[in-house]
Backbone bond lengths (Angstrom), bond angles and torsions (degrees), N, CA, C in turn:
res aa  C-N    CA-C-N  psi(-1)  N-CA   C-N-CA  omega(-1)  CA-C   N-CA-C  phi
1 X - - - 1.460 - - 1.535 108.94 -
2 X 1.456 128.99 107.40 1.115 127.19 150.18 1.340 141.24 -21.22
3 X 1.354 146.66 172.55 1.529 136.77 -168.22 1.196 80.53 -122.40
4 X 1.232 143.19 30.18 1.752 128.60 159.63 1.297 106.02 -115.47
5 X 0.863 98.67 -17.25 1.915 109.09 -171.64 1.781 96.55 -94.11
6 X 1.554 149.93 -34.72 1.228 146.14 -106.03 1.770 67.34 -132.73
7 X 1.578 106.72 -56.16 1.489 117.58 -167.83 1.783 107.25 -57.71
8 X 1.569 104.34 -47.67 1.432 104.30 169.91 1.493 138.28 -66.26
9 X 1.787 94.35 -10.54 1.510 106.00 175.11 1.643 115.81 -92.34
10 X 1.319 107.55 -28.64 1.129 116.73 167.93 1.845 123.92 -50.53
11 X 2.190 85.34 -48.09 1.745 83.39 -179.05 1.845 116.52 -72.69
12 X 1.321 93.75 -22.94 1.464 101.46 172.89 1.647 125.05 -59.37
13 X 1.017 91.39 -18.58 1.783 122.02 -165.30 1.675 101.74 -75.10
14 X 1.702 103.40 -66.51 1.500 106.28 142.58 0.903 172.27 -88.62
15 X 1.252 100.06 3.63 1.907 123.85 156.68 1.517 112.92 -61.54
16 X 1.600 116.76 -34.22 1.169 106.22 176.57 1.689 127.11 -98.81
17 X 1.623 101.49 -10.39 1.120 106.97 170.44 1.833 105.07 -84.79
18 X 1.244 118.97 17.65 1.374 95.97 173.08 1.706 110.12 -111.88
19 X 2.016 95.89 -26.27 1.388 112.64 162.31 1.709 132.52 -40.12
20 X 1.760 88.89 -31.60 1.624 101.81 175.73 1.314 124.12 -60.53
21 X 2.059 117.07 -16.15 1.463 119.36 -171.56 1.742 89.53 -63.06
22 X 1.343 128.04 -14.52 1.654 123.81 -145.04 2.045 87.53 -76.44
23 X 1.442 108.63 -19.90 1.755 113.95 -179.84 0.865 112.63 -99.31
24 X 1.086 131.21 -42.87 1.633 142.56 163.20 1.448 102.70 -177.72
25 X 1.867 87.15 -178.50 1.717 106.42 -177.14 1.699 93.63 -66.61
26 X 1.127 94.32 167.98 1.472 88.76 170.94 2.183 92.59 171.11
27 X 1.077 98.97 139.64 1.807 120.43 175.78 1.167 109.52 -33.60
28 X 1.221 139.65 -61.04 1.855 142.18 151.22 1.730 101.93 -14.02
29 X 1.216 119.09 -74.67 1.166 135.80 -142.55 2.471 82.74 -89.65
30 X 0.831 129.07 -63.82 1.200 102.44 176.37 1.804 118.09 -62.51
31 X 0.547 107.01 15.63 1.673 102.49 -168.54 1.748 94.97 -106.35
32 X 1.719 102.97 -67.16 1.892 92.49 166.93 1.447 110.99 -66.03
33 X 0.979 143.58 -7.07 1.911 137.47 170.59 1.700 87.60 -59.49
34 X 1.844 110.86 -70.37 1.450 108.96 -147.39 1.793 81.64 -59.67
35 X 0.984 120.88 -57.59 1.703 110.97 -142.98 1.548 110.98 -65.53
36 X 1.545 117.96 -9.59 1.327 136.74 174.73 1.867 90.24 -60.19
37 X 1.485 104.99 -74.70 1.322 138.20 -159.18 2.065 93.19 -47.89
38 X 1.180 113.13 -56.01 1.586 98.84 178.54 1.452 110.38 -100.55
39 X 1.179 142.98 19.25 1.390 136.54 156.93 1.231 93.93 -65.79
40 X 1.745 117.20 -61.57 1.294 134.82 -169.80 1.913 113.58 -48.69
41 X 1.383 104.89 -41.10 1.881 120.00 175.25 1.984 86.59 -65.83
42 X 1.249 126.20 -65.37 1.160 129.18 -161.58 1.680 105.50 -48.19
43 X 0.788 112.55 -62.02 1.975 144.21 -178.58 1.856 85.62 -36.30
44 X 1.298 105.93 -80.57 1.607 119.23 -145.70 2.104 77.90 -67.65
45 X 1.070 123.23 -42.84 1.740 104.84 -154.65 1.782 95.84 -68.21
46 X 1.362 116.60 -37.61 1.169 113.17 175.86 1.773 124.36 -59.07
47 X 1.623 101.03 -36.81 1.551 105.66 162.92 1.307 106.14 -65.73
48 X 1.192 112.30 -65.46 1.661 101.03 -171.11 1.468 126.30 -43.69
49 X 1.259 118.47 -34.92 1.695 113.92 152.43 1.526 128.21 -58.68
50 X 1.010 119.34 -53.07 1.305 125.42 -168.10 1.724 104.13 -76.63
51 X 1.517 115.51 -7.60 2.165 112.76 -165.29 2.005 79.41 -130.82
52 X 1.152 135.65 -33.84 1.308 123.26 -169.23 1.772 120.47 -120.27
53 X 1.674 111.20 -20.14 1.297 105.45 -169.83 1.521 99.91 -89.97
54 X 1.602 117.46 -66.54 1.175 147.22 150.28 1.648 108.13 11.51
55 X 1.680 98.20 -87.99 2.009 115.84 -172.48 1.521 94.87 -67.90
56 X 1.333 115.76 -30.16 2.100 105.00 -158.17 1.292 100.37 -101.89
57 X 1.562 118.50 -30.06 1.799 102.31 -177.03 1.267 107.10 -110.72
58 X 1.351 97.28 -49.25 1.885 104.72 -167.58 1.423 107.98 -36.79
59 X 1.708 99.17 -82.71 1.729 101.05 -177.38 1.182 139.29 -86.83
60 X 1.523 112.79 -10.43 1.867 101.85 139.52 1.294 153.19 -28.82
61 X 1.984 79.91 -45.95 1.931 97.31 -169.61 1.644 97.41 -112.20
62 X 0.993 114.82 -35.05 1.571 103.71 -173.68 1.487 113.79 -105.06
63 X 1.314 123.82 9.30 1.232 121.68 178.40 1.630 111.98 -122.90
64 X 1.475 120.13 -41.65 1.012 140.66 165.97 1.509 124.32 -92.11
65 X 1.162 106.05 3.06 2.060 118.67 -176.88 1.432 104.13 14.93
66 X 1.661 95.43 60.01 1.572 95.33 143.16 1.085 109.13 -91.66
67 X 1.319 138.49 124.47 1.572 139.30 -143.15 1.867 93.53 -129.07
68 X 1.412 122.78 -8.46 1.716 112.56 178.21 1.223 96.40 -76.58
69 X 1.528 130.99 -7.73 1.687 112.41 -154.86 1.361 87.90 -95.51
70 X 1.594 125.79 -11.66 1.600 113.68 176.05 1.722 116.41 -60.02
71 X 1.349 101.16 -7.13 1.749 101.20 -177.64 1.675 96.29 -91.10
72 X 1.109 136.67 -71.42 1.586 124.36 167.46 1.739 124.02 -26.94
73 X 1.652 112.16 -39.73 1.401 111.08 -176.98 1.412 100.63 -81.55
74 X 1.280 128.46 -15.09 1.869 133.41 168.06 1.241 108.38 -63.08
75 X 1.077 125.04 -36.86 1.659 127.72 -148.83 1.712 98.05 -95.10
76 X 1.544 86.76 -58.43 1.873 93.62 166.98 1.148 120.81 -43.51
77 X 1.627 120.39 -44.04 1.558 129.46 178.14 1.370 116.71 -57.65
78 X 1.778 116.18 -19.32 1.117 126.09 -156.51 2.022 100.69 -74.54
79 X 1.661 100.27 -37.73 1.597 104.11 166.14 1.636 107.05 -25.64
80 X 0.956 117.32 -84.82 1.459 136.52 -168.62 1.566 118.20 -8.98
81 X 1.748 98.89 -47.44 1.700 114.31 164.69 1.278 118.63 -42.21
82 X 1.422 116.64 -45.21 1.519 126.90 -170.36 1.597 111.98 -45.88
83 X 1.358 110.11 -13.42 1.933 115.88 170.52 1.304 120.18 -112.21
84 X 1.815 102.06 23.91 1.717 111.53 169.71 1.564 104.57 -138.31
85 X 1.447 107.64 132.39 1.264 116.97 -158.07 1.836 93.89 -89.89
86 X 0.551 128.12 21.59 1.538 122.31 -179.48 1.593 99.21 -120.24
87 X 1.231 102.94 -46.93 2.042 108.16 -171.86 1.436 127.93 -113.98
88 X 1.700 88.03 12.54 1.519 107.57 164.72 1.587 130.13 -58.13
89 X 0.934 109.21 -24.99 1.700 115.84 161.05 1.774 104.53 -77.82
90 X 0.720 102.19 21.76 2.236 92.88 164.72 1.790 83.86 -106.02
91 X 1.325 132.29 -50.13 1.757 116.99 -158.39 1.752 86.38 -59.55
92 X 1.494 139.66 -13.03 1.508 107.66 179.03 1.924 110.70 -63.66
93 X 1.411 125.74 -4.87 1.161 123.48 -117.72 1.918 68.07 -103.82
94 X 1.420 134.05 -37.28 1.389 142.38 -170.27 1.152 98.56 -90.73
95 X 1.477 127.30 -55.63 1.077 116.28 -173.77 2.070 113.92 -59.09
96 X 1.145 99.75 -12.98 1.788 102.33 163.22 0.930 136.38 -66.34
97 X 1.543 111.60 -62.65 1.600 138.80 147.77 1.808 102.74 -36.55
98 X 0.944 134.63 -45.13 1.258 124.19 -173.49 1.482 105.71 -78.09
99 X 1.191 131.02 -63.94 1.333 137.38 173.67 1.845 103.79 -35.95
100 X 1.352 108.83 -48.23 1.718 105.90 -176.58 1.167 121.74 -80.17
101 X 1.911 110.48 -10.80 1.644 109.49 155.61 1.514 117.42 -62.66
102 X 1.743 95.11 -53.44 1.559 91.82 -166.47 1.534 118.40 -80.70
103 X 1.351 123.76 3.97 1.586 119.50 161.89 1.752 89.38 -78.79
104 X 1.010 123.24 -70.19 1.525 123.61 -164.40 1.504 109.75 -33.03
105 X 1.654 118.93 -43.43 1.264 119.54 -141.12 2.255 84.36 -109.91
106 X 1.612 113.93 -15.84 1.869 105.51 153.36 1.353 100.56 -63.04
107 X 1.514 122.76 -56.29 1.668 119.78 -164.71 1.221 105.79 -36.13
108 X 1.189 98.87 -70.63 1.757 108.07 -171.71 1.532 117.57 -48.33
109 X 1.616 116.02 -29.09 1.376 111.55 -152.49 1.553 88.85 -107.74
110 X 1.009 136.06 34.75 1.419 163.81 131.50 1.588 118.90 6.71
111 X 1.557 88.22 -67.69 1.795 102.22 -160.45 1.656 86.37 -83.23
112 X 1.431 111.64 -38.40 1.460 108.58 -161.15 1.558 125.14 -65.34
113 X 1.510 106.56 -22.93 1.441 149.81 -173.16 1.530 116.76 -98.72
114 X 1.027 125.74 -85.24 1.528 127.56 177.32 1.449 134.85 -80.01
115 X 1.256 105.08 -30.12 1.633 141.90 155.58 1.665 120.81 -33.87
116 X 0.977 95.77 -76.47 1.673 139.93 166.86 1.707 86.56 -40.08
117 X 1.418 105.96 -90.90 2.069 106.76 -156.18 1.490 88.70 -49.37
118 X 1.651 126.78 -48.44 1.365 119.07 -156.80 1.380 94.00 -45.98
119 X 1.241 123.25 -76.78 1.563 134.82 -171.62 1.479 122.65 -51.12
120 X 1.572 128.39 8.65 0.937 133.32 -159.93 1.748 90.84 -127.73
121 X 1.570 106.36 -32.17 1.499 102.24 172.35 1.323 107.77 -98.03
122 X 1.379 125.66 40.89 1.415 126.94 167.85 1.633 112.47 -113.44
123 X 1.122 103.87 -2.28 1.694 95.90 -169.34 1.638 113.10 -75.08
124 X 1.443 116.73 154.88 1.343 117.85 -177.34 1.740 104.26 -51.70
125 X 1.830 103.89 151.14 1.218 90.74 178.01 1.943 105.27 -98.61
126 X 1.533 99.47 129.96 1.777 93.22 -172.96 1.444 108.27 -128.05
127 X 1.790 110.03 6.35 1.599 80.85 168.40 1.700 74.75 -142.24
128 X 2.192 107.50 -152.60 1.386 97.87 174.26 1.471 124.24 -100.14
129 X 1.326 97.97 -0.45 1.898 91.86 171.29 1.382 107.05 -91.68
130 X 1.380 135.56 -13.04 1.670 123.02 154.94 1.423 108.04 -48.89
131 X 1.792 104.80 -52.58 2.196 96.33 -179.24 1.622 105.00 -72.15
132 X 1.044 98.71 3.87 1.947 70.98 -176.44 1.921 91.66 -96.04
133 X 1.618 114.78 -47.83 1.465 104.37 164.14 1.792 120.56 -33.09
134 X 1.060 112.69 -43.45 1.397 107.62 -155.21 1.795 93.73 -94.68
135 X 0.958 125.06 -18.15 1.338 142.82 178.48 1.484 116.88 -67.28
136 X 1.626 108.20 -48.18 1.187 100.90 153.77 1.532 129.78 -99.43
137 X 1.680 117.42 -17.71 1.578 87.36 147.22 1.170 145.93 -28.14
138 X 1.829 116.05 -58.76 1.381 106.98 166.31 0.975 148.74 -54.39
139 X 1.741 95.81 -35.99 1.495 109.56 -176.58 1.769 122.02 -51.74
140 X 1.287 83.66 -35.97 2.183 124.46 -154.82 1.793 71.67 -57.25
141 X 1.366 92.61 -75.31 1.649 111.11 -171.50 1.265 130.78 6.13
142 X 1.556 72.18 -85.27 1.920 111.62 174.81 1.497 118.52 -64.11
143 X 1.222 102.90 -16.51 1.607 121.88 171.49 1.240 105.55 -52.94
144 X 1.585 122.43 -75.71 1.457 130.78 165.87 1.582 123.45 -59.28
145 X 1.176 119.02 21.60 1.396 117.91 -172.13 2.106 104.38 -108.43
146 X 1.454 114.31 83.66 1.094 103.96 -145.07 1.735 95.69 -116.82
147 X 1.892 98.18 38.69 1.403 129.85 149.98 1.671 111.21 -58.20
148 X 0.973 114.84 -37.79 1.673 116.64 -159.36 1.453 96.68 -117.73
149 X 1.221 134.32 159.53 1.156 132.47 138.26 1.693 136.30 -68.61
150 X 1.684 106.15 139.79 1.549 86.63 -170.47 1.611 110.21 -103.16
151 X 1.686 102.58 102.84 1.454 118.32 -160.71 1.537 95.96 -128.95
152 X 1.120 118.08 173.12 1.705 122.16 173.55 1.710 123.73 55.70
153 X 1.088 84.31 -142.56 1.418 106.26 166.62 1.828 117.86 -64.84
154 X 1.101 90.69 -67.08 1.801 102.66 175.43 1.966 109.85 -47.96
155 X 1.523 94.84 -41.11 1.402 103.41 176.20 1.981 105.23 -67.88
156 X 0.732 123.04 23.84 1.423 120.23 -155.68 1.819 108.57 -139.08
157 X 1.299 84.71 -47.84 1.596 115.77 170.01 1.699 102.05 -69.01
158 X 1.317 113.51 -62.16 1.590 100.63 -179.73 1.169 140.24 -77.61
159 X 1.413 107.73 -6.48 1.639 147.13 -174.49 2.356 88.93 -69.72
160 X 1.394 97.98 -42.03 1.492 93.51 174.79 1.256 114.87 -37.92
161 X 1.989 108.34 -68.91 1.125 108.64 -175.29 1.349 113.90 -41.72
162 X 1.191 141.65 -30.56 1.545 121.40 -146.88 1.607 91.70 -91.60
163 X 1.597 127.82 -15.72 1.511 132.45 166.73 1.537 118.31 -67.32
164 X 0.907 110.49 -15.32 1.559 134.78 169.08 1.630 127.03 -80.79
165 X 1.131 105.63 -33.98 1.566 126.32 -173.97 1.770 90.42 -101.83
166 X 1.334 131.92 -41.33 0.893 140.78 -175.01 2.052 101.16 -66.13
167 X 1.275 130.07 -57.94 1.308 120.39 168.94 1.453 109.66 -60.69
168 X 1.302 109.96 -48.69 1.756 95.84 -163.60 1.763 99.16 -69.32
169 X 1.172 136.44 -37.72 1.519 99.43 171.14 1.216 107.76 -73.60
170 X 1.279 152.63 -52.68 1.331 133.49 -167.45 1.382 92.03 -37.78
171 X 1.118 125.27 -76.66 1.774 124.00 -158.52 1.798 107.31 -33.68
172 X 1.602 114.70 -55.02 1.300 122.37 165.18 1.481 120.19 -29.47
173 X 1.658 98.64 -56.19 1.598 101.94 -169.97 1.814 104.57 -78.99
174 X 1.359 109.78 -28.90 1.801 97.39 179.98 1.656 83.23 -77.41
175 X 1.287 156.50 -54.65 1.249 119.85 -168.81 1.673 125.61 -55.69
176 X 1.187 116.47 -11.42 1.502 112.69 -174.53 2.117 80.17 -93.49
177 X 0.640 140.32 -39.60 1.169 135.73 -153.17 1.839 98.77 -76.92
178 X 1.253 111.92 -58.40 1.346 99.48 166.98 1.460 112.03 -70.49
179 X 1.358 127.15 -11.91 1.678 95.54 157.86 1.230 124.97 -80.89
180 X 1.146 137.97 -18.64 1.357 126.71 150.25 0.990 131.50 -53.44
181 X 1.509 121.59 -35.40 1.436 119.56 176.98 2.011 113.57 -85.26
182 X 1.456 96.75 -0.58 1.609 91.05 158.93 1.767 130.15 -82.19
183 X 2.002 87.10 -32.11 1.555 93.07 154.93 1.187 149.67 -54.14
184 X 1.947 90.85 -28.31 1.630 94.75 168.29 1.545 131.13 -83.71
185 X 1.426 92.48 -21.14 1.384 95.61 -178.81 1.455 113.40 -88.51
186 X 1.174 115.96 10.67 2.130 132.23 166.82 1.198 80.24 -81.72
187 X 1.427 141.58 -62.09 1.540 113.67 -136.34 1.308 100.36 -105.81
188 X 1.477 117.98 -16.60 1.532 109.72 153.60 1.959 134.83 -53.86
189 X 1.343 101.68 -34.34 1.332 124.93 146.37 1.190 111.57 -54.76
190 X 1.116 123.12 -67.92 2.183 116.63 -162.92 1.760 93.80 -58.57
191 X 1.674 125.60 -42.33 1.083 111.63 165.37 1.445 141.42 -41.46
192 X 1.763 100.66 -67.09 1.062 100.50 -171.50 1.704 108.36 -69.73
193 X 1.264 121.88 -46.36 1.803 129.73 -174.78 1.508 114.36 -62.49
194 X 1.154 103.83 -40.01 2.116 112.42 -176.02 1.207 94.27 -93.83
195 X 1.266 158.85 -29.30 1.309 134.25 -138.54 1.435 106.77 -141.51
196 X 1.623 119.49 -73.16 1.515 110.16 163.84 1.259 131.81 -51.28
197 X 1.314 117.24 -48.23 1.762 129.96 160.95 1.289 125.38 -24.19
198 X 1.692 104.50 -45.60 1.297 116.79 -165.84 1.830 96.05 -100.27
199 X 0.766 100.86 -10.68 1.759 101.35 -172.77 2.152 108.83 -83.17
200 X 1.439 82.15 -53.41 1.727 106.12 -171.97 1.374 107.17 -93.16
């Protein structure tokens, strides 16, 4: 038996023991969950050294003695507290710094972000999917505008938007829905093409 075939029987092994949650829970199906769940802890701690400890601490600070970046790798370290009940208030100290990058770094990303749609819902309208865009911009709008009451006519008019918000998530949710069902049909493939094929 080959190591492509042993490797493919293996994944087959757990593709279908995870398929089994589709009958119930059952010991098969937690056993590949947990071992999914820490291959996956194992996988990322080993990336995370070799793509984040490695390039950002190792040879900055100890190879190149840039020695200011030891105040950023402190602060980061400060996470770590968050699993000691006494010095668990130091992880607020990153989780701050992080929050004041990423408002700083929306501010900035401004023109690229809000800028952009503004100017994108400004164009002349010249055919009918420009009015149906700009149609539900407003509508969407006025939807959240909960200055006025939504009564009458106006109530009628903004009632659109919420038909609007109403397709674009459906559309969202059938796109997550056919991406799952592209996943299944990969591992229905690795089944039937890698594994039975090669067996029968």
């Amino acid at each position: 038996m080959s190591f492509e075939l042993f490797s493919n029987l293996v994944g087959a092994f757990f593709t279908l023991a995870i398929f089994s949650f589709l009958y119930k829970d059952n010991p098969l199906y937690q056993m590949s969950e947990q071992l999914l769940v820490g291959i996956s802890l194992g996988y990322s701690f080993v990336l995370s050294y070799e793509r984040v400890f490695i390039p950002f601490f190792w040879q900055p600070i100890i190879l190149k003695q840039q020695f200011i970046l030891i105040i950023p790798a402190i602060i980061g370290a400060f996470y770590l507290f968050r699993f000691s009940r006494k010095l668990s208030w130091l992880s607020r100290y990153p989780i701050a710094f992080s929050m004041m990058g990423t408002g700083a770094s929306v501010a900035l990303a401004m023109h690229s972000s809000i800028l952009v749609q503004m100017r994108q819902a400004m164009i002349p309208i010249e055919n009918f999917n420009l009015f149906l865009i700009f149609l539900g911009t407003i509508t969407v709008l006025l939807y959240f505008f909960f200055s006025k009451a939504h009564t009458g006519v106006y109530g009628k008019f903004v009632s659109i938007g919420k038909w609007f918000m109403m397709v674009g998530f459906g559309a969202s949710f059938g796109l997550t829905v056919m991406a799952r069902i592209s996943l299944l049909i990969g591992r229905i493939q690795f089944l039937v093409n890698d594994v039975f094929a090669k067996i029968f």
